[in-house]
VOGU-3710 file (C-alpha; in Angstrom, 3 decimals, decimal comma):
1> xxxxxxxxxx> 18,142/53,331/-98,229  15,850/50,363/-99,141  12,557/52,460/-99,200  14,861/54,812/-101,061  16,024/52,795/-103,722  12,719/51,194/-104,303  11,022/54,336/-105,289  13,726/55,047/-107,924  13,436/51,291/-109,157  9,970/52,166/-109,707
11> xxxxxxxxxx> 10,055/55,235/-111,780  13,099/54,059/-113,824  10,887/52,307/-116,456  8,559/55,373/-116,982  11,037/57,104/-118,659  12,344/53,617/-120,696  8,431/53,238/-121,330  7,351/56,835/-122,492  10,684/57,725/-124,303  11,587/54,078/-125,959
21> xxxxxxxxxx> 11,948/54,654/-130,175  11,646/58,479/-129,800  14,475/59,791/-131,467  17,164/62,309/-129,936  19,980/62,796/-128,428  19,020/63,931/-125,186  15,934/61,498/-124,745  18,789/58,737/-126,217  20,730/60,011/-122,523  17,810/60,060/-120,471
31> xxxxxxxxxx> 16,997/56,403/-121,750  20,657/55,002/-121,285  20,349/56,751/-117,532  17,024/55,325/-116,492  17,984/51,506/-118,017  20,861/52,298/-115,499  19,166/53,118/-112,872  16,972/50,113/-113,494  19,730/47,517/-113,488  21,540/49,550/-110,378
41> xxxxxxxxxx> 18,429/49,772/-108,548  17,949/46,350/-107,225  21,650/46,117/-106,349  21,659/49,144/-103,837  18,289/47,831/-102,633  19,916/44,308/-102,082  22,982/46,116/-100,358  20,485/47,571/-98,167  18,689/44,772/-97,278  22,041/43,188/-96,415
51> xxxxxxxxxx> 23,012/46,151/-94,206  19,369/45,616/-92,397  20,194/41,724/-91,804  23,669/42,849/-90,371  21,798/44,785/-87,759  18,737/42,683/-87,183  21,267/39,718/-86,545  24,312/41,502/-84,886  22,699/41,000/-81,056  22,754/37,244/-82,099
61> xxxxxxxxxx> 24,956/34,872/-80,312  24,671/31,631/-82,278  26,516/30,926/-85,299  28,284/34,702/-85,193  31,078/33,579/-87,957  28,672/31,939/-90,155  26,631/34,919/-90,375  29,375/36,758/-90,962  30,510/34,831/-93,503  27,090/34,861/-95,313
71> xxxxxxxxxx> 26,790/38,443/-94,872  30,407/39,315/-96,591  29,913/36,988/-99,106  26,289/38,965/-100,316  28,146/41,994/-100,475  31,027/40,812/-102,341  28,463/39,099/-104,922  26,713/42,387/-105,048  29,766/44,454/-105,719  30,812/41,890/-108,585
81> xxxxxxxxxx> 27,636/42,891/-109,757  28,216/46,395/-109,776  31,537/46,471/-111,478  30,060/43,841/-113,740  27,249/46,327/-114,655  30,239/49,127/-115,445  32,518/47,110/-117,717  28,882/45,855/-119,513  27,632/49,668/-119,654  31,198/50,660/-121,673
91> xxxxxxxxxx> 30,258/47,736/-123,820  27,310/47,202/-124,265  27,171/43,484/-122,888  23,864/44,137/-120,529  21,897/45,866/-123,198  22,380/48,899/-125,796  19,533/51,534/-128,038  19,807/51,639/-132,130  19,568/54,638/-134,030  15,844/54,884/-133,431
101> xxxxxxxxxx> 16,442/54,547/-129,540  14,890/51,250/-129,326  15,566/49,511/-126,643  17,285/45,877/-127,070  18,694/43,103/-124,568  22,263/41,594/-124,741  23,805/38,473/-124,060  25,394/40,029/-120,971  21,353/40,309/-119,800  21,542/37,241/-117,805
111> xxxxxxxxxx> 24,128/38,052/-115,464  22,029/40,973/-114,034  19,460/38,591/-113,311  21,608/35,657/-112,150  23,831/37,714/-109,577  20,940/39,741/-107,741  19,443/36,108/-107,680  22,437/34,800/-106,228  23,022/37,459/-103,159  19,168/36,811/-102,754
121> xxxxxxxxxx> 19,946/32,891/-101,982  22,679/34,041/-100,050  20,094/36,064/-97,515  18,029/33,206/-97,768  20,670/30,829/-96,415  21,377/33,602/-93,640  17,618/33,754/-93,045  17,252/29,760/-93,132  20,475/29,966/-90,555  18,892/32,353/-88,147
131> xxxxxxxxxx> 15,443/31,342/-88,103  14,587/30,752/-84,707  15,752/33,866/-83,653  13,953/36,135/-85,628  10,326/37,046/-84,813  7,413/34,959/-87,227  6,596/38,171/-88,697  9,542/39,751/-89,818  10,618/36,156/-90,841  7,443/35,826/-93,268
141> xxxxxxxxxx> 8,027/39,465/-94,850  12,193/38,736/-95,529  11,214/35,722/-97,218  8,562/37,012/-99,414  10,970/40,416/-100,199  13,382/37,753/-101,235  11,373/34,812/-103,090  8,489/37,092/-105,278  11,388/38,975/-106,653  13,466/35,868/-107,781
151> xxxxxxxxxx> 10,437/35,058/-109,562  9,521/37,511/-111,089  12,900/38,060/-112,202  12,700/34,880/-113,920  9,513/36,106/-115,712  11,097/39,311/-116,775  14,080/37,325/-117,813  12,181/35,503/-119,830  9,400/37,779/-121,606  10,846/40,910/-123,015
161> xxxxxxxxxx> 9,015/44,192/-121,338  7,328/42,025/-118,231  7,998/44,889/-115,904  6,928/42,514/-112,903  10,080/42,134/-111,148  10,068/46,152/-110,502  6,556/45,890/-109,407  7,496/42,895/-107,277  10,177/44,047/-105,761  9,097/47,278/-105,151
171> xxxxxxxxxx> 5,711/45,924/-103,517  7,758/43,492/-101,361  9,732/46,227/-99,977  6,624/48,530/-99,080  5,686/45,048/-96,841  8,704/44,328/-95,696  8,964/47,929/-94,248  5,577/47,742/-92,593  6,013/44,352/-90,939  9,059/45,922/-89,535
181> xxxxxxxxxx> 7,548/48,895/-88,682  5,032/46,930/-86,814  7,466/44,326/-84,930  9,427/47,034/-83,952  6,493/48,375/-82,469  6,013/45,460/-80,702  9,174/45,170/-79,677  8,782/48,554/-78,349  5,714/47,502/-76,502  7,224/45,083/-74,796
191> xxxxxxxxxx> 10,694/46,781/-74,427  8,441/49,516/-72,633  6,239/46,666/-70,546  9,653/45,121/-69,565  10,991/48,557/-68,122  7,552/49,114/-66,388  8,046/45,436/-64,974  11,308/45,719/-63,844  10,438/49,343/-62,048  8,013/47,776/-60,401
201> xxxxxxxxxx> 10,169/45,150/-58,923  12,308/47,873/-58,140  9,831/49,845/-56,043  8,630/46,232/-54,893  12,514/45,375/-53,275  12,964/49,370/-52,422  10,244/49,181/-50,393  10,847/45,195/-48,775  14,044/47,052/-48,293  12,972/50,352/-46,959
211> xxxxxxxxxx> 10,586/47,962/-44,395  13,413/46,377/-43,015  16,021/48,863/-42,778  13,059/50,758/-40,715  12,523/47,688/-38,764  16,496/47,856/-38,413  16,263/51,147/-37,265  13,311/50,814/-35,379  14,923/48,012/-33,362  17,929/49,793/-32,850
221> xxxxxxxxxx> 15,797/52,700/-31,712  14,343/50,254/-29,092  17,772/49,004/-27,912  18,994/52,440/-27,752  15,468/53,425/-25,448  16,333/50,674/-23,638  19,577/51,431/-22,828  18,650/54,704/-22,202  16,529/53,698/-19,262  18,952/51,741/-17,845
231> xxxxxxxxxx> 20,833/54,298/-17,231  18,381/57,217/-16,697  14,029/57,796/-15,166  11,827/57,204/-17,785  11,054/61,232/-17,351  15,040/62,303/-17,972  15,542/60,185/-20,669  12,340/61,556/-22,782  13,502/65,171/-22,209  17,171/64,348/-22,479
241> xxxxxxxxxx> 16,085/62,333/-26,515  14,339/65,402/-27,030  16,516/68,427/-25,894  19,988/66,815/-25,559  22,411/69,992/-25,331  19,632/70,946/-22,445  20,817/70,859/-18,983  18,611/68,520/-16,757  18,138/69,036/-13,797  15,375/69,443/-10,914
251> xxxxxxxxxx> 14,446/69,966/-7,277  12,442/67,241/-5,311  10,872/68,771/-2,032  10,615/65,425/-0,459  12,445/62,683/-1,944  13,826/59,248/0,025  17,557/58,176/-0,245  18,687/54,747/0,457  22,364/53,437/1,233  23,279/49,854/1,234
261> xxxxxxxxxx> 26,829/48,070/1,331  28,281/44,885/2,160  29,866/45,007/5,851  33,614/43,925/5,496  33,900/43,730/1,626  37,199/45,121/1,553  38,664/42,052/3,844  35,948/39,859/1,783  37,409/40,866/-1,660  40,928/40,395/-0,379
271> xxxxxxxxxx> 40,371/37,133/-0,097  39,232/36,093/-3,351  40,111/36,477/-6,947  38,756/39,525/-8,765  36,639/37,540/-11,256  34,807/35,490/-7,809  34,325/39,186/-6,722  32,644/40,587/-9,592  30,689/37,751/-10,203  28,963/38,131/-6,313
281> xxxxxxxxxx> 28,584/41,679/-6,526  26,797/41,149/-10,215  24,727/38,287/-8,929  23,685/40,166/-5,896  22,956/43,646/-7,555  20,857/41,787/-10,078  19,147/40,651/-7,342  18,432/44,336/-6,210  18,132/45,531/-9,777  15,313/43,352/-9,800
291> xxxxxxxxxx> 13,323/44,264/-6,781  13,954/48,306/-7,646  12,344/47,159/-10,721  9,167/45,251/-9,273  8,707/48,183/-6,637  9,067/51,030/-8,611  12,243/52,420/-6,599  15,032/54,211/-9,003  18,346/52,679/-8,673  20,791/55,708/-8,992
301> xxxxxxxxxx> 24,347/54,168/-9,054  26,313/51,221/-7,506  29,889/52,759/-6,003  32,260/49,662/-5,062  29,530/47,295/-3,021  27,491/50,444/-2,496  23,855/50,531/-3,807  22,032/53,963/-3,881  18,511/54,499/-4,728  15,565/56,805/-4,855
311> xxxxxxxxxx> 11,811/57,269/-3,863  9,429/60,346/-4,327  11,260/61,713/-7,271  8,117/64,140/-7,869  7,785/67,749/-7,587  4,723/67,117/-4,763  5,577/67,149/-1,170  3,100/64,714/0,050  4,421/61,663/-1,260  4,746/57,521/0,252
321> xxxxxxxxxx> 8,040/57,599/-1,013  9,367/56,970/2,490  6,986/54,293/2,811  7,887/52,141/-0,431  11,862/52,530/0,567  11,151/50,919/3,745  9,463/47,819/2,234  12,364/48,202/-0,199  14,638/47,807/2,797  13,384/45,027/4,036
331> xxxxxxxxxx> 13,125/43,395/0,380  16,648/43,925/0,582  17,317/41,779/3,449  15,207/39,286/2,108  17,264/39,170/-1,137  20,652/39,075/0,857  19,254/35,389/3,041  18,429/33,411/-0,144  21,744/34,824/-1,632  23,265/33,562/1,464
341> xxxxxxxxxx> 21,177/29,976/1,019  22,959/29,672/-2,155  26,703/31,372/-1,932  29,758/29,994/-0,427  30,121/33,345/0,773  28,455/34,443/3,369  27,654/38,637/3,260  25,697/41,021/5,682  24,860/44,393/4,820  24,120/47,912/5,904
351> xxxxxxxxxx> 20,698/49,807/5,210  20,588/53,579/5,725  17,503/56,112/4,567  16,604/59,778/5,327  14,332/61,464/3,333  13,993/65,604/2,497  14,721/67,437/-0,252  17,348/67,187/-2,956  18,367/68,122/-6,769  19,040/65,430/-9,097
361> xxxxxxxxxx> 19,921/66,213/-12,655  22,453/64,550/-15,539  26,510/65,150/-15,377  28,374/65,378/-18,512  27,837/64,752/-22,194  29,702/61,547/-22,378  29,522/58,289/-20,264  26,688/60,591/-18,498  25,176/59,576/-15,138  21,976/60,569/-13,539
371> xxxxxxxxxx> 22,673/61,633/-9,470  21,604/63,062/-6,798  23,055/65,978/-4,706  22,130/67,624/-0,817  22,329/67,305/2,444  19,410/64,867/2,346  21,898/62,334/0,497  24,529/62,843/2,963  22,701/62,182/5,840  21,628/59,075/4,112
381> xxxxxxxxxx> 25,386/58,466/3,447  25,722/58,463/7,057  22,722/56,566/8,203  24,388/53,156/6,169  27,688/53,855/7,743  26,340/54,485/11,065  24,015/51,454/10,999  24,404/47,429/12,139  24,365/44,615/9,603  21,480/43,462/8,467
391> xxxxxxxxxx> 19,533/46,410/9,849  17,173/49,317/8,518  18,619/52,564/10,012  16,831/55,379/8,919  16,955/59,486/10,063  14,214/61,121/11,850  12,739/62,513/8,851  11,973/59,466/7,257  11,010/58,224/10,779  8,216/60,910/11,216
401> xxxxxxxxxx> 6,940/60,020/7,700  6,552/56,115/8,438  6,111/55,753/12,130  2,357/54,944/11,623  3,102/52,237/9,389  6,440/50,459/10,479  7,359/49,750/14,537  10,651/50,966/15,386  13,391/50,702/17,991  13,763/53,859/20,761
411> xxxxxxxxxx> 15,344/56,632/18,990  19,323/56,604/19,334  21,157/59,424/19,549  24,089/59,835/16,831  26,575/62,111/15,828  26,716/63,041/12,235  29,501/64,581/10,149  29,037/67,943/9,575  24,658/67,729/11,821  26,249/67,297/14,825
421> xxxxxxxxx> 23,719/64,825/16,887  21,088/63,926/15,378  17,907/61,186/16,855  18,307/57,919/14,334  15,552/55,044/14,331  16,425/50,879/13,930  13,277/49,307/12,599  12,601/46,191/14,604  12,844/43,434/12,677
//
């Protein structure tokens, strides 16, 4: 609108200037419309200005009435002006043509100087009022779009056909519009260097954040691995992770079975309260836990005061399986004296071991449990409840695999559920 109304501001005098004292009706209309247009001109320019300083200024928090105020007061001085100009035009109070079409000022004249002049110190007050928060450059071309008109307003005012305020004014608007052009531009620049900024502390946090949800889940992978073989061989719980709805399960030609309990729990537990009871059987399974640990033996499962474990889970026959259960055994009994140096309670336990083949595998998809099944874990069953406290009683099998290595007692003869009789070896102690 500005840019607009400048252009027309300028060419409004060409016609005054080429035409003036040519007579004729139609140039006389053509003259009355551009002298219009000339003293309209810088009032719709002003109005746009006005409307520009509304929007430059409406993001502004300081002083928001007073602004206001300032603005509203412009635009009523302006339209005062305007329907000043109107009543002047029907009577010839701004300025009027003779016969000849010669063009010749009225007393009225002043006012369409004085009240652009006035909205003008109105915007400069708004200006003055807002100055810190407008950039240096747009700040230096309002001024100047204001002030070189006002003057040369005053010239033109003064010297009849000084055509300097349209000149003025028009020029002031061409640099007003490229200074904004320009700061807008730069505010675009930076608007754009902000949003690049601000994505890149975006990316920076998304990834700080990606690192440590992955260190999250990374941890709670660990836990869960953990957990995981706790519960189940190192072996299951790989192809378990990475085939769960797979059934698992295998054959061991020559694996080694050992049963352990504490002789006369049941009477023992009786006796005291259920939290004294857990907290033997933890601290004493710990102990075990331990040493299966250490030795490389895999605990299956505690039942009650029962402790089961396994050696020579492999698929090769010729194994020391046997072997590393017997030092196990005897671990054990070590492990059950310096619980005894330290407990009120006094315990004595049962060691059984055979050895042979068995199947092992996982049960179930929830709460799941590794075990063992097969005749050679009964017989193992049977070798702890057939044994003496605080002895290693072990079957012939695993007898005929360690005999080289560990002295033994004569071979007993014992009958076994479901074997009949069956030769059974005490390891002397």
């Amino acid at each position: 609108m500005l840019e607009v109304s400048a252009v027309i501001y300028l060419g409004a005098p060409i016609v005054h200037l080429t035409y003036d004292g040519v007579p004729g009706n139609l140039v006389r209309f053509f003259l009355l419309f551009s002298k219009s247009v000339d003293y309209l001109a810088p009032l719709f320019m002003l109005f746009s200005f006005n409307i520009y300083l509304r929007d430059l200024l409406s993001h502004k928090t300081d002083g928001v009435k007073r602004n206001a105020l300032l603005l509203l007061s412009a635009e009523i001085v302006l339209l005062f002006g305007l329907i000043l100009f109107i009543v002047a035009r029907f009577s010839d109070w701004y300025f009027f043509y003779d016969e000849l079409n010669h063009y010749h000022r009225a007393k009225g004249r002043v006012f369409a100087t004085i009240i652009p002049a006035v909205c003008m110190i109105l915007q400069i007050a708004l200006i003055s009022a807002n100055y810190k928060n407008i950039s240096k450059r747009v700040r230096f071309s309002l001024v100047l779009f204001l002030v070189i008109p006002i003057l040369s307003s005053v010239l033109s005012l003064m010297t009849h056909g000084f055509y300097l305020s349209n000149l003025s004014t028009v020029f002031m608007a061409i640099v007003l519009y490229i200074f904004v052009v320009l700061d807008s531009n730069e505010a675009i620049e930076y608007a754009h260097k902000r949003e690049v900024e601000i994505l890149e502390n975006y990316k920076r946090e998304l990834e700080i954040t990606v690192d440590e949800r992955t260190k999250e889940l990374r941890i709670a992978n660990e836990k869960a691995e953990h957990l995981l073989l706790n519960i189940l061989p190192e072996s299951i719980a790989r192809e378990l992770t990475e085939h769960p709805d797979k059934t698992i399960s295998q054959t061991y030609p020559n694996a080694t079975i050992l049963f352990t309990d504490i002789v006369g729990f049941t009477k023992m537990s009786s006796e005291m309260s259920a939290e004294q009871t857990v907290s033997m059987l933890n601290e004493l399974v710990s102990l075990f836990d331990r040493r299966a640990k250490n030795e490389g033996i895999e605990k299956i499962k505690t039942i009650g005061d029962a402790y089961m474990a396994a050696t020579g889970l492999t698929t090769e026959s010729n194994s020391d399986g046997a072997l590393k259960m017997i030092h196990f055994a005897q671990g054990l009994l070590s492990d059950v004296q310096q619980f005894n140096k330290k407990s009120p309670v006094q315990i004595k336990i049962r060691i059984g071991i055979n050895s042979g083949n068995l199947v092992a595998g996982v049960i179930g998809k929830t709460k799941f449990i590794y075990d063992v099944w097969g005749d050679t874990v009964n017989v193992a069953s049977r070798m702890e409840s057939t044994g003496e406290p605080m002895q290693i009683h072990v079957s012939e099998n695993t007898w005929l695999q360690t005999k080289d290595a560990v002295q033994y007692e004569n071979p007993v003869l014992v009958e076994i559920k479901g074997k009949g009789k069956m030769n059974c070896y005490f390891m002397k102690m």
